[in-house]
C-alpha positions as CSV (number, residue, x, y, z in Angstrom):
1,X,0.0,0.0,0.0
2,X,2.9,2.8,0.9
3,X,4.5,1.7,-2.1
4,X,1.2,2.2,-4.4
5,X,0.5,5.9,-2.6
6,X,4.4,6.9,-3.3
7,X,3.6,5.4,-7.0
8,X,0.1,7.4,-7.0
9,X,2.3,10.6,-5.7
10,X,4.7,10.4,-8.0
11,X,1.8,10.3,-11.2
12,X,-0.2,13.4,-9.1
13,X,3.1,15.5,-9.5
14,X,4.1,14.7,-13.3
15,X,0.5,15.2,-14.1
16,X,0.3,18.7,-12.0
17,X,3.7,19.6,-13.5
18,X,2.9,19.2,-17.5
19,X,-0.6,20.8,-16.7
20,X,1.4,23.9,-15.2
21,X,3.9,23.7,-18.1
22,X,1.0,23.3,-20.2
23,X,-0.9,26.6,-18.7
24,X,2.4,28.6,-18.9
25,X,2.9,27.8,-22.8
26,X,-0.6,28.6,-23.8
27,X,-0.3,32.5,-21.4
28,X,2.9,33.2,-23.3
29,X,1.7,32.2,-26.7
30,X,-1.3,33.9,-27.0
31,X,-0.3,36.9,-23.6
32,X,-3.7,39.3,-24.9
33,X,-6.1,36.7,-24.1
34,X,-6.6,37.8,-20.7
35,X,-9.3,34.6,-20.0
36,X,-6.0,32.4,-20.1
37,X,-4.0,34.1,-17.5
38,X,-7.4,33.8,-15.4
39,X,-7.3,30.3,-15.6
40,X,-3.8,29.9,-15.2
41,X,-4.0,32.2,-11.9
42,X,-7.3,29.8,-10.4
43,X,-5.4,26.5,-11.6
44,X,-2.6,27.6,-9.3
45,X,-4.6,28.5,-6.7
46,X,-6.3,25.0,-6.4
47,X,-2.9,23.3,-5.8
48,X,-2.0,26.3,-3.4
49,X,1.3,27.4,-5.2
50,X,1.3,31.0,-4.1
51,X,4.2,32.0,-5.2
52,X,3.3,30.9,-8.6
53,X,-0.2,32.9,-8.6
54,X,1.7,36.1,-7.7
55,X,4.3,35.9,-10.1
56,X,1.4,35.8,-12.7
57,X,-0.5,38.5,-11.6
58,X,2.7,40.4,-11.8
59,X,2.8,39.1,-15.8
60,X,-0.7,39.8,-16.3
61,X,-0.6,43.9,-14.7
62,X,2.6,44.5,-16.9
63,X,0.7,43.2,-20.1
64,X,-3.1,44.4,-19.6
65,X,-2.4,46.7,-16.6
66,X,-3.1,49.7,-18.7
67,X,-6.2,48.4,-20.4
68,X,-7.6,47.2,-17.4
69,X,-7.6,48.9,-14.3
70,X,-9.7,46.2,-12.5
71,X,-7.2,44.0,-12.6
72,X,-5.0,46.0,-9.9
73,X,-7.8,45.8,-7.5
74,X,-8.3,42.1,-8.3
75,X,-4.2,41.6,-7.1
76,X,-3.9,43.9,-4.0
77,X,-7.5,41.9,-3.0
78,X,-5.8,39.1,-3.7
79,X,-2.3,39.8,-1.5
80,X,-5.2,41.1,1.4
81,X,-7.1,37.7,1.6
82,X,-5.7,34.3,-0.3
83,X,-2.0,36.3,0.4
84,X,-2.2,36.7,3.7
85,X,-3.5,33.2,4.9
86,X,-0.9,31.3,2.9
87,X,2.0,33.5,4.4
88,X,0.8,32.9,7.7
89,X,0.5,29.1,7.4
90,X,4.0,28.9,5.7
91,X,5.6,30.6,8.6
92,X,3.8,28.8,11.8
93,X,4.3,25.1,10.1
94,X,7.5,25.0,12.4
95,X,5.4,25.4,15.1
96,X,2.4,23.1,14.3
97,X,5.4,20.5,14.1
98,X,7.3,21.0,17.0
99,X,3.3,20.7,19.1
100,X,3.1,17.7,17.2
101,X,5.9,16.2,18.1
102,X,5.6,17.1,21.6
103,X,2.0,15.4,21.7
104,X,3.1,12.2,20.1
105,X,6.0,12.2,22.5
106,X,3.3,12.9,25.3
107,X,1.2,10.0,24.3
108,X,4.4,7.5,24.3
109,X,5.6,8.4,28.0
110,X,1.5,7.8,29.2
111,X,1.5,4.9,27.9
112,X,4.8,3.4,29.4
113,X,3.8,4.9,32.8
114,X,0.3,3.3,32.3
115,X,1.8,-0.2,31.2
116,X,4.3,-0.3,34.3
117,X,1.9,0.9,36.7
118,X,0.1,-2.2,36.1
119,X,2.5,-4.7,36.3
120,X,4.8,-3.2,38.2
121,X,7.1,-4.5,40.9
122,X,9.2,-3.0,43.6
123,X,12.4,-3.0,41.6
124,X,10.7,-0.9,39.0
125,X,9.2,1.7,41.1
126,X,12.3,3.7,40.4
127,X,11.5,3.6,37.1
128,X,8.1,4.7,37.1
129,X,9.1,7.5,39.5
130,X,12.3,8.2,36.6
131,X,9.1,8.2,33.9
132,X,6.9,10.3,36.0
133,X,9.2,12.8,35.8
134,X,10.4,13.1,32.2
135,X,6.2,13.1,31.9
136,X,6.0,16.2,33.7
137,X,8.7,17.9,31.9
138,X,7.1,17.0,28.6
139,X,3.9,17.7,29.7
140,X,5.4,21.3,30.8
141,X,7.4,21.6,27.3
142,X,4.1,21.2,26.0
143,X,2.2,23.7,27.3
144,X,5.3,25.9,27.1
145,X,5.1,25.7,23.5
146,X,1.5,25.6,23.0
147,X,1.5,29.3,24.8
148,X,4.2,30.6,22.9
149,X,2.5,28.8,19.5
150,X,-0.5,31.2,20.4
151,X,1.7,34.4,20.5
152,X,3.3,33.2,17.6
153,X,0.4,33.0,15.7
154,X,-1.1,36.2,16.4
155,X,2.3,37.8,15.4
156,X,2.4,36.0,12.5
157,X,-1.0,37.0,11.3
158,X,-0.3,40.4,12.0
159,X,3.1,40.3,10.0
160,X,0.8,39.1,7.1
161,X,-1.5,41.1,6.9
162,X,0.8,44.1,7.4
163,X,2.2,43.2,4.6
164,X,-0.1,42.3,2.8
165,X,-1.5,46.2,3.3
166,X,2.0,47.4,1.9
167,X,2.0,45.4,-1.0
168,X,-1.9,46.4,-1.9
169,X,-1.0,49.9,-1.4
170,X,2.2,49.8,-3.8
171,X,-0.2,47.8,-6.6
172,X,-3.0,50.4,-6.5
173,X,-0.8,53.2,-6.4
174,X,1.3,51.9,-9.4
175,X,-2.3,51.4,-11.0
176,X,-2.9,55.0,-10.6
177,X,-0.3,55.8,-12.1
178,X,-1.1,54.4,-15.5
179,X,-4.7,55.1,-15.0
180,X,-4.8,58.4,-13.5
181,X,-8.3,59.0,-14.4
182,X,-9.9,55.8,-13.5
183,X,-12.1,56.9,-10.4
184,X,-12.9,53.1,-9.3
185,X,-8.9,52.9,-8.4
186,X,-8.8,56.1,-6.3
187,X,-12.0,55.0,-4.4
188,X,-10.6,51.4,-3.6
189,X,-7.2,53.4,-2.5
190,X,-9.5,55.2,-0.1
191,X,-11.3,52.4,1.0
192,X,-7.4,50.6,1.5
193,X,-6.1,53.2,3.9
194,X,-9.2,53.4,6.0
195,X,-9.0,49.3,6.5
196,X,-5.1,50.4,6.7
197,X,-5.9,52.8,9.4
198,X,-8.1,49.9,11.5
199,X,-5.6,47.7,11.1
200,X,-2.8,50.2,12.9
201,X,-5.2,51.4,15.8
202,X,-6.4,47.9,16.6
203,X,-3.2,45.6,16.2
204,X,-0.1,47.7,16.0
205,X,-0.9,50.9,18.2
206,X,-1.3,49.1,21.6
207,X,1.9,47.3,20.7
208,X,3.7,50.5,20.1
209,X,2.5,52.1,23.1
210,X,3.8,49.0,25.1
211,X,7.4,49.1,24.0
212,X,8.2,51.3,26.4
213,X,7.3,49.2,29.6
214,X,9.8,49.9,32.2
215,X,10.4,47.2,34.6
216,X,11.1,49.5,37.4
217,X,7.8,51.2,37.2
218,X,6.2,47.8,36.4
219,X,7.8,46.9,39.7
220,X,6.2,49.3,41.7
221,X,2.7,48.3,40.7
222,X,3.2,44.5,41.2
223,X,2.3,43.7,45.0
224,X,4.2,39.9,44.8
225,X,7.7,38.8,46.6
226,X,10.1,36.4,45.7
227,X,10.4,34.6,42.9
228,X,6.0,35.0,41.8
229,X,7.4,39.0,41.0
230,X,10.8,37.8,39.5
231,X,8.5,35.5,36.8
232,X,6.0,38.5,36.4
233,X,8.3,41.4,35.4
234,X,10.3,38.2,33.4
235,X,7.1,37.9,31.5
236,X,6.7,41.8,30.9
237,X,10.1,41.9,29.6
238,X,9.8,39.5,26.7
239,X,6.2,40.7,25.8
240,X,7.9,44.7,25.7
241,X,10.5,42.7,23.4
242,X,7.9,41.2,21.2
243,X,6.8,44.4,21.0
244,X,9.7,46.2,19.9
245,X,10.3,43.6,17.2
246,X,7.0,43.7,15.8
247,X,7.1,47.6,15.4
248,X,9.9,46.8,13.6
């Protein structure tokens, strides 16, 4: 069966690679038929090659970008939605893999501990107690990770989507530059910066204004002793470093 799905993989990928070749010949031969670059663009985006799709949109505004001014909207719409989420998933794959392989790893150690608890003698209580432990470190690696996975996740969505802003912006602006008279291209640039200007007051201007934490005023406020106020003003630090290097 492995051998058959590697054999089936192998046929998937020849057959997607001559129907790309094939899409990339027919947009080059005949470049003013703007239906074929369409196509091409969808094909692409069913077998989630996003580089591909924005390399083709780049093709298809340097051929009809002066005939058809729609067609700048149509890419900065697509670098603010289908952009964005395939950015973000490339970039937090590391960490779906490292919480799966924490999990699995989970899942092993429970059940050893479950198996030995069972049939366990006196000489092996040592090693349940030895299994217990590396159990608990796991088990604290996991949620370790599965904390900073969320903060991750929310700066990587936020990188996206900043980006993806920037690169809509520089599309329609270049669009309105060869089509200085097109009204539908100034009012989607209008509509851009107001979504722009949501995006900055919601997501990146309570980050800004927390880069500046100081510890020793942060100190003051926090009513804990010992090592509970260490942790805390530990945990203020790295968020005001986030911060910093998400302004960035």
């Amino acid at each position: 069966i492995t051998n058959d799905s590697r054999y089936l993989d192998k046929i998937e990928k020849s057959i997607i690679s001559r129907l790309v070749r094939l899409h990339r010949q027919l947009c080059y031969r005949f470049q003013s038929h703007l239906d074929l670059w369409m196509r091409f663009i969808h094909f692409c985006k069913i077998i989630n090659r996003h580089l591909s799709v924005v390399r083709i949109w780049n093709n298809v505004l340097q051929i009809h970008g002066r005939t058809e001014p729609r067609l700048w909207i149509a890419a900065a719409a697509y670098h603010l939605h289908h952009g964005v989420r395939s950015k973000a998933r490339e970039n937090l794959r590391h960490f779906d893999r490292q919480k799966s392989d924490l999990v699995k790893a989970r899942k092993r150690l429970l059940s050893e501990y479950m198996i030995l608890d069972r049939h366990a003698s006196e000489a092996q209580k040592k090693e349940i107690n030895e299994l217990m432990k590396e159990l608990k470190e796991n088990q604290a690696s996991l949620d370790k990770a599965a904390k900073e996975m969320v903060r991750e996740r929310r700066l990587t969505w936020d990188r996206a989507h900043l980006n993806a802003i920037r690169e809509a912006r520089h599309l329609i602006t270049e669009g309105i530059s060869l089509n200085p008279e097109c009204d539908l291209l100034h009012l989607e640039l209008a509509k851009l910066e107001i979504n722009a200007f949501d995006f900055f007051r919601t997501r990146v201007l309570p980050r800004y204004e927390n880069c500046g934490v100081d510890s020793a005023n942060t100190s003051a406020d926090i009513n804990l002793n010992g090592c509970n106020k260490k942790k805390k003003l530990k945990t203020l630090e790295r968020e005001a470093a986030e911060n910093k290097k998400f302004v960035r």
